[in-house]
N, C-alpha and C positions, 0 to 999 in steps of 0.2 A: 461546596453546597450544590445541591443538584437543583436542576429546572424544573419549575412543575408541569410537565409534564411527562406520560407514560413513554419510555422508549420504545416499546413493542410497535404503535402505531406508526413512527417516524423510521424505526426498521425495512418495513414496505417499502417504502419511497426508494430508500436506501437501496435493497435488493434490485429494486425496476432499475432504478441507474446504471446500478453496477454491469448489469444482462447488457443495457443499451453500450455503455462505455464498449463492454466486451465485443460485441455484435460490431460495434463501429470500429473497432482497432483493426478486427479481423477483416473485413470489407476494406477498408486502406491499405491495408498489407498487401492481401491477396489479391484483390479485384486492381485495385491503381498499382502497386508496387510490383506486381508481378509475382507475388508468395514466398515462403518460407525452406530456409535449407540451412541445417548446417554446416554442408560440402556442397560446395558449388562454383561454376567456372562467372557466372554472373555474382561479384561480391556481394551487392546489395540486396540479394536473397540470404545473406548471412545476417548484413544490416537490421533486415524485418525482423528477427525474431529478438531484436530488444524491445522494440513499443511493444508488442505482444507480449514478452516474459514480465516487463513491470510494470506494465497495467495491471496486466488477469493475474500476472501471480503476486507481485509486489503491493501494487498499488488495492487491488481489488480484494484479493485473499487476504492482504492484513489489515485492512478495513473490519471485514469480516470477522477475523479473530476478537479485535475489539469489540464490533457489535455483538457477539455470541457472548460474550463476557456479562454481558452487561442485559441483554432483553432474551436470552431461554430461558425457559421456564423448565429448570433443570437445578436436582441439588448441585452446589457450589463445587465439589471433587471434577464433578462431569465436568461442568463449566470449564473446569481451569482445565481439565487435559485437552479439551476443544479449542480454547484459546491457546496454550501450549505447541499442540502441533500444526494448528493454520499458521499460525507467527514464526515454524519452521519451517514450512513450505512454501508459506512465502520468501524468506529469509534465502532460501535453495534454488529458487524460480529468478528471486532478484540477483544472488550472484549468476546466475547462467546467464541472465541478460547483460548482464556487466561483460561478463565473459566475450557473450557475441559480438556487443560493440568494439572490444579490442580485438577479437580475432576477426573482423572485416576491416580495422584501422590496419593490423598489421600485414594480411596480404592484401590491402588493396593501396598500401604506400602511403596512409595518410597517418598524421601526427596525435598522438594520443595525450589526454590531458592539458589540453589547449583552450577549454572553453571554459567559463564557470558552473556550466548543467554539467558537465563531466567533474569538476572538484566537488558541487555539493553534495554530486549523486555518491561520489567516492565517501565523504563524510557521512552518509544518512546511511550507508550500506552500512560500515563500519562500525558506529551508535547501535544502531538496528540489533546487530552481530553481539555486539557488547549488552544490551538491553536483554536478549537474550539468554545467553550462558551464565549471567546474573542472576536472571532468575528464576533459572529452571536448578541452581543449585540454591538460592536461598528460597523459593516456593513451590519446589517441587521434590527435588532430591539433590541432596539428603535434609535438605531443609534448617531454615534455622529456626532461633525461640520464638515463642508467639509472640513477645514483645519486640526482636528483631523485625520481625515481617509486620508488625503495625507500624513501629516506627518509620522503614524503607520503602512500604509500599504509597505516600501521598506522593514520591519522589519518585519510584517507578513511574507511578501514572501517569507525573508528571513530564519524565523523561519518554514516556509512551507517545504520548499525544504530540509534544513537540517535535521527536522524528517524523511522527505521521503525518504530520500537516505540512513540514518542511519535504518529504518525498512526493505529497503533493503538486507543493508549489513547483519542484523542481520538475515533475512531468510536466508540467505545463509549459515551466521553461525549454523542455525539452522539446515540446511541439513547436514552439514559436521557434527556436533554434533549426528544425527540420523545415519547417517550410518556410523560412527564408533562402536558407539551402534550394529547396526546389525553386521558387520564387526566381531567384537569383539564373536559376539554369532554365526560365524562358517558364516555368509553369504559369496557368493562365492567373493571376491574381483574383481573380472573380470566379474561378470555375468550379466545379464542383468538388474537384478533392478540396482546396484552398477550403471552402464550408465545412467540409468533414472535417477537415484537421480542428481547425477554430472549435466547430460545437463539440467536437469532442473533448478538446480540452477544460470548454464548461461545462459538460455533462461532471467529466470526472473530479474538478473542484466543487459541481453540488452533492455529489456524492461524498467526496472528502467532507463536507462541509456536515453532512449529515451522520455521517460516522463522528464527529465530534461535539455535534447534537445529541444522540445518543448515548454517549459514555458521558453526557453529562444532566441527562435526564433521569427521573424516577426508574428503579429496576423492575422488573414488572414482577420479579417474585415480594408477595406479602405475607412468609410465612417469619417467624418472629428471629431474631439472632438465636444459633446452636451451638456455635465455636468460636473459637479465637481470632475467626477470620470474619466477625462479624461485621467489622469495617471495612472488610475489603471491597471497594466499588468506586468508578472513576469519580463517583462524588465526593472522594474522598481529597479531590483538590481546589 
């Protein structure tokens, strides 16, 4: 059942965040962590470029995918190849961060798969990967029967929304993980990265937060059902 309210206006908000989260991951990296590499004689320039690849590309862009789904004002074909290929690029951005965290684990001698932000993140990629190649062959090609994809798609949505909100959570866990880490190695507890990292990880759960507002708000298109894919919309759970 969807909320009554319009998704298009909680979209905004949505978008301002996501700029803000981005704008701040890249400022932590660069500005406090010293930047981004992926060859480098400093590991921890390898380190940077996971907050960065699964924020902006994971976290952010499949947010996005979702909200596009659900608040353009675009016929339903458009729609879907928009949500399609953000949820690929994200999907591409979030492995490469995955990537970068093990290839700074392995040349810089530290143990991989030791924490539980590394096992959920490893499960939500995974989901993510599978939620995908599901149903770009049952809703895109070669597609299945219409009554196939009505009955599968409250259970897509459903399997949608709860990787989302769990890749969420687990960035967040991922921030409180990293700066305990710094914490732990003399950073100032009170100082100004310690603030950035924190608001950033509530900036990026209001955003999460609102990406699941959205997919469960009114569609902003009012034009009448034309196909078989009349019930397709996150209200559908």
């Amino acid at each position: 059942m969807a909320v009554g309210i319009n998704a298009m206006p909680v979209t905004f908000v949505a978008h301002a965040l996501a700029i803000i989260a981005a704008i701040m991951v890249l400022v932590w990296t660069i500005s406090f962590r010293g930047g981004l590499a992926w060859e480098a004689t400093n590991k921890n320039l390898i380190f940077n470029l996971h907050p960065v690849l699964m924020l902006i590309g994971f976290i952010i862009l499949g947010g996005e995918a979702i909200i596009s789904y659900k608040s353009l004002p675009l016929e339903k074909p458009v729609k879907k190849v928009i949500h399609l290929v953000l949820h690929a690029i994200a999907l591409a951005l979030g492995i490469w961060g995955i990537c970068a965290a093990f290839k700074n684990h392995n040349e810089s001698g530290i143990a991989n798969l030791y924490s539980l932000h590394s096992w959920i993140g490893i499960g939500v990629i995974s989901l993510y990967g599978f939620q995908w190649l599901y149903s770009f062959g049952l809703f895109f090609y070669p597609g299945g029967s219409a009554n196939l994809r009505s009955s599968v798609f409250p259970w897509h949505a459903i399997l949608g929304l709860f990787v989302y909100i769990l890749a969420v959570g687990n960035a967040a866990l991922g921030f409180l993980e990293k700066l305990t880490f710094l914490e732990s190695g003399k950073l100032d507890k009170y100082g100004t990265e310690a603030f950035l990292v924190n608001f950033m990880a509530i900036v990026t759960i209001l955003f999460g937060a609102l990406v699941v507002l959205t997919a469960s708000a009114k569609s902003t298109s009012s034009s009448p059902p034309v196909d078989d894919e009349s019930n397709y919309s996150y209200s559908a759970i």
